[in-house]
C-alpha atoms as an extended CHARMM CRD file, in Angstrom:
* protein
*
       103  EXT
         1         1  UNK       CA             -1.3930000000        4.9530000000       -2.8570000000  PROA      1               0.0000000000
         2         2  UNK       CA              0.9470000000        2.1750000000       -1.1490000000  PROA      2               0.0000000000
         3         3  UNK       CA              4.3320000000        3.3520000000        0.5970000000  PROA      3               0.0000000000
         4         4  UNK       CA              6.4070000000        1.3210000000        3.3360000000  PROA      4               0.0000000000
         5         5  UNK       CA              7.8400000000        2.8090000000        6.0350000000  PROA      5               0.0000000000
         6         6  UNK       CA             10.8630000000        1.6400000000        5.4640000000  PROA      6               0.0000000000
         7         7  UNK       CA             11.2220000000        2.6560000000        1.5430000000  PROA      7               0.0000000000
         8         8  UNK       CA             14.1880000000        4.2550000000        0.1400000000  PROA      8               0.0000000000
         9         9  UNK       CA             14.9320000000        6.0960000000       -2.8360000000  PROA      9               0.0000000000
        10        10  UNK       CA             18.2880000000        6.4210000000       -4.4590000000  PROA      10              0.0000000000
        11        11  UNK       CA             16.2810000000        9.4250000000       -6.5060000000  PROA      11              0.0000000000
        12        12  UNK       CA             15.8590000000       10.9880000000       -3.1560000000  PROA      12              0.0000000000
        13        13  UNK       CA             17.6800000000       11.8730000000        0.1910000000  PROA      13              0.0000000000
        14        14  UNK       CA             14.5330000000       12.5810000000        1.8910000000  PROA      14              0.0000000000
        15        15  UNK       CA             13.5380000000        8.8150000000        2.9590000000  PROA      15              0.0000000000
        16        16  UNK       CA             10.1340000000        6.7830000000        2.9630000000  PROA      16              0.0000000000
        17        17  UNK       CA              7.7080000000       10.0900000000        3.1330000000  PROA      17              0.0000000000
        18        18  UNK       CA              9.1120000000       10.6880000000       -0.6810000000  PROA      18              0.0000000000
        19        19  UNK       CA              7.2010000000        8.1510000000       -1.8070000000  PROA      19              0.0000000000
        20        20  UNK       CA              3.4440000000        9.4750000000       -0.1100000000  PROA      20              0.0000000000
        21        21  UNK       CA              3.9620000000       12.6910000000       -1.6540000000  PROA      21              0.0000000000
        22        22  UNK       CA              1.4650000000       11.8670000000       -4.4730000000  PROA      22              0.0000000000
        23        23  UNK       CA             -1.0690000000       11.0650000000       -1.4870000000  PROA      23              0.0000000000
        24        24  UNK       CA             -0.1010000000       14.2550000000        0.6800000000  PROA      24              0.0000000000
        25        25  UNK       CA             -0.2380000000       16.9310000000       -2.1320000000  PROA      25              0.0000000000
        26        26  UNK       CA             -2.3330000000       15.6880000000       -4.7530000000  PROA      26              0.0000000000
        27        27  UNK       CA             -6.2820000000       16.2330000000       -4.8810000000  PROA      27              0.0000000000
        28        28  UNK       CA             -7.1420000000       12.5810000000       -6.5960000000  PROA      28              0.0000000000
        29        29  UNK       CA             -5.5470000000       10.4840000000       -4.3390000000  PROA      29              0.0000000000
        30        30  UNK       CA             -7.7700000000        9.7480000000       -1.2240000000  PROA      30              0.0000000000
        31        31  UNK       CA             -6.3040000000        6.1800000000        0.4840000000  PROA      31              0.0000000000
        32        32  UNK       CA             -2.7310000000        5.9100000000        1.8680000000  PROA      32              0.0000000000
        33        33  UNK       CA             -1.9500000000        2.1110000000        2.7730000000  PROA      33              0.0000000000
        34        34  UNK       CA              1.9390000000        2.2700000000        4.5060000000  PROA      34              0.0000000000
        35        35  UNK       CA              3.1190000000       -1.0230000000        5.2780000000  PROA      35              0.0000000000
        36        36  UNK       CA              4.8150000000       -1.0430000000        8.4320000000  PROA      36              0.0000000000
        37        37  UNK       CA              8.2320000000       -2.3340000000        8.1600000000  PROA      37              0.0000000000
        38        38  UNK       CA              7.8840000000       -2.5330000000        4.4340000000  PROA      38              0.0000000000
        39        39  UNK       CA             10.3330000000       -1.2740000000        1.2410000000  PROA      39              0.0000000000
        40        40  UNK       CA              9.7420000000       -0.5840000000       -1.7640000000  PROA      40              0.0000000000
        41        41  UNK       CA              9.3960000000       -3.8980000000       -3.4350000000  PROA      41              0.0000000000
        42        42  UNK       CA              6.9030000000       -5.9470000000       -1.0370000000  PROA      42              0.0000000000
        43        43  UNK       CA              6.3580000000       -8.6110000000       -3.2610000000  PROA      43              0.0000000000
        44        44  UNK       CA              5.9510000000       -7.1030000000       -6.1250000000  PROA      44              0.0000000000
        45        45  UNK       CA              7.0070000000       -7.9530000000       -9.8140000000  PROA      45              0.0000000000
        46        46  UNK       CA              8.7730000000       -4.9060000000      -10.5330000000  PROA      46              0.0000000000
        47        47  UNK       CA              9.1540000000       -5.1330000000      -14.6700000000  PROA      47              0.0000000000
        48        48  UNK       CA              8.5480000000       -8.0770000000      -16.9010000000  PROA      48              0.0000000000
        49        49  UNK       CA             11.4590000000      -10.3700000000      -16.7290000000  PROA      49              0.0000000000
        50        50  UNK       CA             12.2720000000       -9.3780000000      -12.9280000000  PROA      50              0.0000000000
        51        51  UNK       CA             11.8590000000      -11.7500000000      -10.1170000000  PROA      51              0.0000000000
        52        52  UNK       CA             13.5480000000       -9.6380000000       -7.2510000000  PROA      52              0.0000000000
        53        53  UNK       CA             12.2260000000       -8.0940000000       -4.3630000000  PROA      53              0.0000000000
        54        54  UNK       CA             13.4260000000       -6.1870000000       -1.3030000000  PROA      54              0.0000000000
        55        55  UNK       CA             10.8980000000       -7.4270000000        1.5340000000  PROA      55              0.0000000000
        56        56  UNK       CA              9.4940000000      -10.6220000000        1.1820000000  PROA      56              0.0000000000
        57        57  UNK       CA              7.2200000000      -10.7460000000        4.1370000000  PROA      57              0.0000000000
        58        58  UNK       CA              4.1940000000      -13.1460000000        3.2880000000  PROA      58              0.0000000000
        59        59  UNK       CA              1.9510000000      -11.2880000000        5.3280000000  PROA      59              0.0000000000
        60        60  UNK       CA              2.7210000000       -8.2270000000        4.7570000000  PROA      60              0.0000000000
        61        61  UNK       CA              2.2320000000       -9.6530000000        0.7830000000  PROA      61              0.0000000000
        62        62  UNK       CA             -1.2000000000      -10.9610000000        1.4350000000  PROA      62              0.0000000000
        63        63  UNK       CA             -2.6010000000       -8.1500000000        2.7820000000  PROA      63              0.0000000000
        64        64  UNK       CA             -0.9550000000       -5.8020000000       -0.1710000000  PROA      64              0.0000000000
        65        65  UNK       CA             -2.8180000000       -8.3640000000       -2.4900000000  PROA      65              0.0000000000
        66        66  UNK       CA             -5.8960000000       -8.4780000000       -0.3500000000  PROA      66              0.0000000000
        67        67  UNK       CA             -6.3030000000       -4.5640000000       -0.1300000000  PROA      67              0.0000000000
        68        68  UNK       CA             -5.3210000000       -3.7230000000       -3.4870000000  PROA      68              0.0000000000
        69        69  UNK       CA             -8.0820000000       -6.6250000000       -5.3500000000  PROA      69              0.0000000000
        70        70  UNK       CA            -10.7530000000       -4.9020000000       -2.7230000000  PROA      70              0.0000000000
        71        71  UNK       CA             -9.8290000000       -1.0520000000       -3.4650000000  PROA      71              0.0000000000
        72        72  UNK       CA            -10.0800000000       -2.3700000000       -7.6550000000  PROA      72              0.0000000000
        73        73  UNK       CA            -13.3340000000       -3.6890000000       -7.3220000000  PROA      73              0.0000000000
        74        74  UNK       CA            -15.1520000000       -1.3480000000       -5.1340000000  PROA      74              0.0000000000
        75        75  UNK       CA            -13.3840000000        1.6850000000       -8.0540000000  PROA      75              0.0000000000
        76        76  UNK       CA            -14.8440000000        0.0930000000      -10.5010000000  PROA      76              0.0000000000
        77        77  UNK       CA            -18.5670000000       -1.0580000000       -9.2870000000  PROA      77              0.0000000000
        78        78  UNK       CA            -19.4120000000        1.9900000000       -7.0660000000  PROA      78              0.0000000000
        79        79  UNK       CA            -21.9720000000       -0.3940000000       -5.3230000000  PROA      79              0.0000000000
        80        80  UNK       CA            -19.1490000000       -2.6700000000       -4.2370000000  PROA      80              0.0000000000
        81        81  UNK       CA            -18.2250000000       -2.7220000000       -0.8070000000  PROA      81              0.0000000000
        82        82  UNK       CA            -15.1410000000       -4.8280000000       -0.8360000000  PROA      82              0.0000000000
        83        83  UNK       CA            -12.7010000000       -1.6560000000        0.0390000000  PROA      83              0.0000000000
        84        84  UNK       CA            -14.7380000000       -0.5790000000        3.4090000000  PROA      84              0.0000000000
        85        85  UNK       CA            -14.9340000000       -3.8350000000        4.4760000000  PROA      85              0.0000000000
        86        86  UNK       CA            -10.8440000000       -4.6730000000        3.8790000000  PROA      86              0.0000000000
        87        87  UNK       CA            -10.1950000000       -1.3220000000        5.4110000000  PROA      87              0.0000000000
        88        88  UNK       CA            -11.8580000000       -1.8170000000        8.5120000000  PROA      88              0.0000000000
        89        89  UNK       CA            -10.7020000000       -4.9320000000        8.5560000000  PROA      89              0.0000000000
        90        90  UNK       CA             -7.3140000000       -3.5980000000        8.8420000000  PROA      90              0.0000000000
        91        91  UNK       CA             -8.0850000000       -1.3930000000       11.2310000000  PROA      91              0.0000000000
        92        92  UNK       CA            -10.4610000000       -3.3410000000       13.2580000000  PROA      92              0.0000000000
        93        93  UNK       CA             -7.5580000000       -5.8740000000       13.7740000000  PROA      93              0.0000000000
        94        94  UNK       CA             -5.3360000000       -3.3370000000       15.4130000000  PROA      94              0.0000000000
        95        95  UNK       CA             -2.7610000000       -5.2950000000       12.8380000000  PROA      95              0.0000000000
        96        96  UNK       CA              0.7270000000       -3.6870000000       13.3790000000  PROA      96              0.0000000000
        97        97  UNK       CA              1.2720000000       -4.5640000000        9.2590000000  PROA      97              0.0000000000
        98        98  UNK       CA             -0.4130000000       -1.3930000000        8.3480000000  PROA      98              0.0000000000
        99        99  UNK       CA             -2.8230000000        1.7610000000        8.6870000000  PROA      99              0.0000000000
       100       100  UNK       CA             -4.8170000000        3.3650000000        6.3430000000  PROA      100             0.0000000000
       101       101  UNK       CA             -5.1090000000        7.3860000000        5.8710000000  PROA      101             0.0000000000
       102       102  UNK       CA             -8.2500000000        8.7320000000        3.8250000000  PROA      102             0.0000000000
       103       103  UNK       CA             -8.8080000000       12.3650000000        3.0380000000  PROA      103             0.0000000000
């Protein structure tokens, strides 16, 4: 899962811990990445003829792209170490871009 901090939801009143709730109450998901200072569209491509985005903070960008190719390798080669070594990475940086909760 991947929320900012700063996301808002027009389908929602309660602010940016809306969008972990799939992290927080469901069994399956075991990584939380929030973006510090981020909303909801860091970056992203949001449908197919959209170009718009709501945070367009390179880094913040890079390391969305960075963690999300590691996390997709090391799901599907079980031997692949690419996620542990990004995560640390993130935390060994004491980066103030993100943290990463695991359950």
């Amino acid at each position: 899962m991947v929320a900012g901090d700063r996301d808002q939801s027009l389908m929602s009143g309660r602010g940016p811990d809306w969008f972990t709730d799939a992290y927080t109450h469901s069994p399956g998901a075991t990584h939380l990445l929030t973006l510090f200072g981020a909303e909801h569209s860091p970056g992203g491509i949001p449908n197919w003829e959209a170009a718009e985005t709501t945070d367009e903070n390179p880094e913040r960008v890079a390391v969305l792209q960075r963690l999300t190719a590691a996390y997709l390798r090391s799901a599907l080669n079980p031997s692949d170490t690419s996620w542990k070594r990004a995560s640390c990475a993130l935390a060994d940086a004491g980066s103030a871009i993100g943290r990463i909760d695991s359950k």
